[in-house]
C-alpha positions as CSV (number, residue, x, y, z in Angstrom):
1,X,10.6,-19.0,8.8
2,X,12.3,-15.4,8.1
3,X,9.7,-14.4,5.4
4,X,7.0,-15.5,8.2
5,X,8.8,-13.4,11.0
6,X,9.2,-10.5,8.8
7,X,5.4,-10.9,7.8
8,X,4.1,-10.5,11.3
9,X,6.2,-7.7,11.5
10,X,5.0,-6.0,8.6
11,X,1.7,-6.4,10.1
12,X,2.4,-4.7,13.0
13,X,3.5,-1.8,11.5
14,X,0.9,-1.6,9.3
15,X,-1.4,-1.9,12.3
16,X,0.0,1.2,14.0
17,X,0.3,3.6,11.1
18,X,-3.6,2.1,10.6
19,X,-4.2,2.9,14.3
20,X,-2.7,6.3,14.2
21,X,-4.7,7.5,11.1
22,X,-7.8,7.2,14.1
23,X,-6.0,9.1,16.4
24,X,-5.9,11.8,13.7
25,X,-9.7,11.4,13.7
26,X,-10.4,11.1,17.8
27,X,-11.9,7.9,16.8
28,X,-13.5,5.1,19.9
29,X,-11.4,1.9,20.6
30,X,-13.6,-0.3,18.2
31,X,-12.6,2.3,15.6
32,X,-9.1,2.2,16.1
33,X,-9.0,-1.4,15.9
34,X,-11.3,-1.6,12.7
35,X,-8.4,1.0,11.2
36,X,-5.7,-1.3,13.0
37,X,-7.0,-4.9,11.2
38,X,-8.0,-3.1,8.2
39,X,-4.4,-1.6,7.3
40,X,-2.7,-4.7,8.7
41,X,-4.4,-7.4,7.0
42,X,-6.8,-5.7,4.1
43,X,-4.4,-6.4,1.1
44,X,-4.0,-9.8,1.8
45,X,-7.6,-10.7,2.4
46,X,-8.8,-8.9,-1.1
47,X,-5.3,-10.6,-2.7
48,X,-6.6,-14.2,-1.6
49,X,-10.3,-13.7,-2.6
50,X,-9.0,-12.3,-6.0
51,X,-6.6,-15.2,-6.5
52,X,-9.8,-17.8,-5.2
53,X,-8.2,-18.2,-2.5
54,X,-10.9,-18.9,0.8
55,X,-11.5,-18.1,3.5
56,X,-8.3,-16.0,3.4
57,X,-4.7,-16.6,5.2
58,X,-5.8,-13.9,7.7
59,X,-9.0,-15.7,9.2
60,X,-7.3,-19.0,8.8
61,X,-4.5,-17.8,11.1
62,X,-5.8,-15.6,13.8
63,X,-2.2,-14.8,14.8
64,X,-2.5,-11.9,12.0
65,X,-5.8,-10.5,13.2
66,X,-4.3,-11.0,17.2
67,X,-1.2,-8.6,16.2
68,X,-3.6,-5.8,14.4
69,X,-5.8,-5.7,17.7
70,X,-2.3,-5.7,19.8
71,X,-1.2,-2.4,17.8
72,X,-4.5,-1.1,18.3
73,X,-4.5,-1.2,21.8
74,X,-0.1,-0.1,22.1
75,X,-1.9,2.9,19.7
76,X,-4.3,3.9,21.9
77,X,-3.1,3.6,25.2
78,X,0.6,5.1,23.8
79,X,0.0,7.2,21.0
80,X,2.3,10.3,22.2
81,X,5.5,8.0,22.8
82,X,4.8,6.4,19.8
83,X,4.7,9.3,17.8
84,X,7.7,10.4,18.7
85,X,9.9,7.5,17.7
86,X,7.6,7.6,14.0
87,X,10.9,6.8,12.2
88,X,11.1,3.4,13.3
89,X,7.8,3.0,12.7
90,X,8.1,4.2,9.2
91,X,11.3,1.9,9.0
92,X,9.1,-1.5,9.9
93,X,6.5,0.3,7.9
94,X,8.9,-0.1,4.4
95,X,9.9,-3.4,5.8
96,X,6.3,-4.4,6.1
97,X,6.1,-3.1,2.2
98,X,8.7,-5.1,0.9
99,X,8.0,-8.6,2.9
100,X,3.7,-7.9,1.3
101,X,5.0,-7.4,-1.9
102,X,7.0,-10.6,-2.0
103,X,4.7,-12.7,-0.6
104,X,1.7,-10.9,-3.0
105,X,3.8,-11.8,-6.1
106,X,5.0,-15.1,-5.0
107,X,1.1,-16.2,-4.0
108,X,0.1,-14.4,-7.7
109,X,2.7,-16.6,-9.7
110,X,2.0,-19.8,-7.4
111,X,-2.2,-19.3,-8.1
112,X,-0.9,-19.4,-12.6
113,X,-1.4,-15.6,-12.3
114,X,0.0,-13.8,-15.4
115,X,3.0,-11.6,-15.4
116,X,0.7,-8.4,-15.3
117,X,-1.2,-9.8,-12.6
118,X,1.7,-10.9,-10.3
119,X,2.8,-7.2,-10.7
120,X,-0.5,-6.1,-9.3
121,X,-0.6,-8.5,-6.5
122,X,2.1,-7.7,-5.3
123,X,0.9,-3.9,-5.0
124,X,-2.5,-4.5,-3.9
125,X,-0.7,-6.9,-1.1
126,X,1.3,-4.4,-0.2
127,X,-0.8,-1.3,-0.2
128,X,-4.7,-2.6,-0.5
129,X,-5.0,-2.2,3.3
130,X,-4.2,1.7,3.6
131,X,-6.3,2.1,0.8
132,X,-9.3,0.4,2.5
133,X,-8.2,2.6,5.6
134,X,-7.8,6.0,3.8
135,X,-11.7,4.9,2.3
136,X,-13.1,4.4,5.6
137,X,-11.9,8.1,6.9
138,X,-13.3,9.2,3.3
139,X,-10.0,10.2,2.6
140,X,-8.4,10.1,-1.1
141,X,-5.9,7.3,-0.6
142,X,-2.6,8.2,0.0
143,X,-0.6,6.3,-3.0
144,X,-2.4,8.3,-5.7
145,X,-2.0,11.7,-4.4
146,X,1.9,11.2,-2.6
147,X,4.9,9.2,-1.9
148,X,6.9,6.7,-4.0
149,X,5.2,3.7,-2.3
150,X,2.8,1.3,-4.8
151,X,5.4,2.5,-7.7
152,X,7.8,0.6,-5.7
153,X,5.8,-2.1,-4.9
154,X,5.3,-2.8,-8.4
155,X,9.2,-2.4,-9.3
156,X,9.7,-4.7,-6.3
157,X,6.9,-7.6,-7.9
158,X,8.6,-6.8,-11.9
159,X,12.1,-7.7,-9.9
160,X,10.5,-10.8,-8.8
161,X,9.5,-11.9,-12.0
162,X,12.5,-11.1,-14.1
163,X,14.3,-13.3,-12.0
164,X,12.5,-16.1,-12.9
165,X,13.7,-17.1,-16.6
166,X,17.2,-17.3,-15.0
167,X,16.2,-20.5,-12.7
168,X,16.9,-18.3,-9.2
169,X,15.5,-20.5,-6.4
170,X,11.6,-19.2,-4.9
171,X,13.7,-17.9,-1.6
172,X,16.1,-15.7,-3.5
173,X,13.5,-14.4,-5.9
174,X,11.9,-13.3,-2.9
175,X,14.2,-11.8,-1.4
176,X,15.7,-9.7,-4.3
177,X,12.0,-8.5,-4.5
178,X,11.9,-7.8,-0.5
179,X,15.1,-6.1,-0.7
180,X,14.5,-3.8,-3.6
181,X,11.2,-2.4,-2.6
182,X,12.7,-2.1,0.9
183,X,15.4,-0.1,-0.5
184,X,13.5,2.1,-3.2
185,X,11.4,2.7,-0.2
186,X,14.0,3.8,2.1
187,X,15.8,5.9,-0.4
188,X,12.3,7.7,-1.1
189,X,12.0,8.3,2.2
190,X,15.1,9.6,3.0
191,X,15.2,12.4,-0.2
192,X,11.3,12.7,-0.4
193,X,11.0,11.3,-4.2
194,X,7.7,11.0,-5.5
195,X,5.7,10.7,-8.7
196,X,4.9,14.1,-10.9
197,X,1.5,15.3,-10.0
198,X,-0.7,16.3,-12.3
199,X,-1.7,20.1,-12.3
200,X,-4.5,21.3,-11.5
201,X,-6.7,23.1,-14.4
202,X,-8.2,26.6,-14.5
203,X,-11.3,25.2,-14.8
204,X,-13.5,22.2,-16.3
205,X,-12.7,20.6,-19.2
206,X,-16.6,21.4,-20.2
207,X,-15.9,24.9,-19.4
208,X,-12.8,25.6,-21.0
209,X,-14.8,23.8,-23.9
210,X,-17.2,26.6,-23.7
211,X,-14.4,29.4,-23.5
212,X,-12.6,28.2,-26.5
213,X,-15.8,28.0,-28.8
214,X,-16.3,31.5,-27.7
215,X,-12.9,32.9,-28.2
216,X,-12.8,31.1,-31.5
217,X,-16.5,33.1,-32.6
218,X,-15.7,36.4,-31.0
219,X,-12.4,35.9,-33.7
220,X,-14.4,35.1,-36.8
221,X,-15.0,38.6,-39.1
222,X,-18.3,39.9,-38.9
223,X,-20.4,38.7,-42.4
């Protein structure tokens, strides 16, 4: 009943930061409720149909689907108050993280998913929908240019799986996974860790290709 609880809330917040990302784009009501349900219920509809799972939780239960169009609309008709108060919504955001991730590796495991598999789950789960939502902006998604956010997802789904040689109960195992992404996330959040970033290069690879040949003949003695 908890894990359900926390679910919905998870979906909420995924709703609004989905909702919000429209804002940033002036979009119409239909397109801040396409962002909304997108965000809030996108990883776990590509999870299920992955894992054969149809038709997915979220069209089986409209409840999920009800709660993304309810952030929509608290989005769009409060956007400025909300944006004001964005670190509790960043709180029930990392919440939201760390229920998806749970349920994602516990859904993996139950469909006979192998260990690499539950690990990626429980990402996609978690962070599938504001990929589909950075996509639909054309935007590059957001966990593989910034923030420690899918790393800990997958640190939360390896938690979940470790746990499971030592005979912990299914509720405990989720929760140890709920409560270290939470945390990781938090603790991210709070000193701004992230990855390393790659740098960017001085030019093509085919071009620097082309600069080294020629640096390596202009070199070689005159015959």
């Amino acid at each position: 009943m908890m894990i359900h609880a926390l679910d919905l809330v998870g979906t909420f917040a995924f709703a609004i930061s989905g909702a919000f990302r429209a804002v940033k784009y002036e979009l119409d009501i239909l397109g801040v409720m396409v962002l909304a349900v997108s965000t809030g219920v996108g990883g776990g509809m590509i999870r299920d149909l992955l894992l054969g799972h149809a038709p997915p939780a979220a069209l089986q239960n409209e409840m999920y689907l009800l709660i993304c169009v309810c952030g929509a609309l608290v989005v769009f008709l409060a956007a400025p108050k909300i944006a004001v108060r964005w670190d509790f919504v960043m709180l029930a955001d990392a919440v939201g993280l760390g229920v998806f991730t749970a349920i994602g590796a516990a859904q993996a495991e139950a469909s006979g998913a192998g260990i690499f598999t539950v690990m990626i789950m429980a990402a996609l789960t978690a962070c599938g929908g504001g990929v589909i939502r950075d996509l639909l902006v054309r935007e590059i998604p957001a966990i593989l240019t910034s923030d420690f956010y899918a790393t800990a997802s997958l640190i939360g789904g390896a938690c979940f799986l470790i746990l499971r040689p030592l005979d912990w109960t299914a509720d405990a195992r989720l929760a140890v996974a709920l409560v270290v992404t939470l945390c990781l996330r938090l603790i991210a959040m709070r000193y701004g860790i992230s990855l390393p970033r790659v740098k960017r290069l001085p030019a093509s690879p085919s071009q620097l290709t082309e600069m080294r040949k020629a640096v390596k003949k202009a070199s070689r003695p005159a015959e």
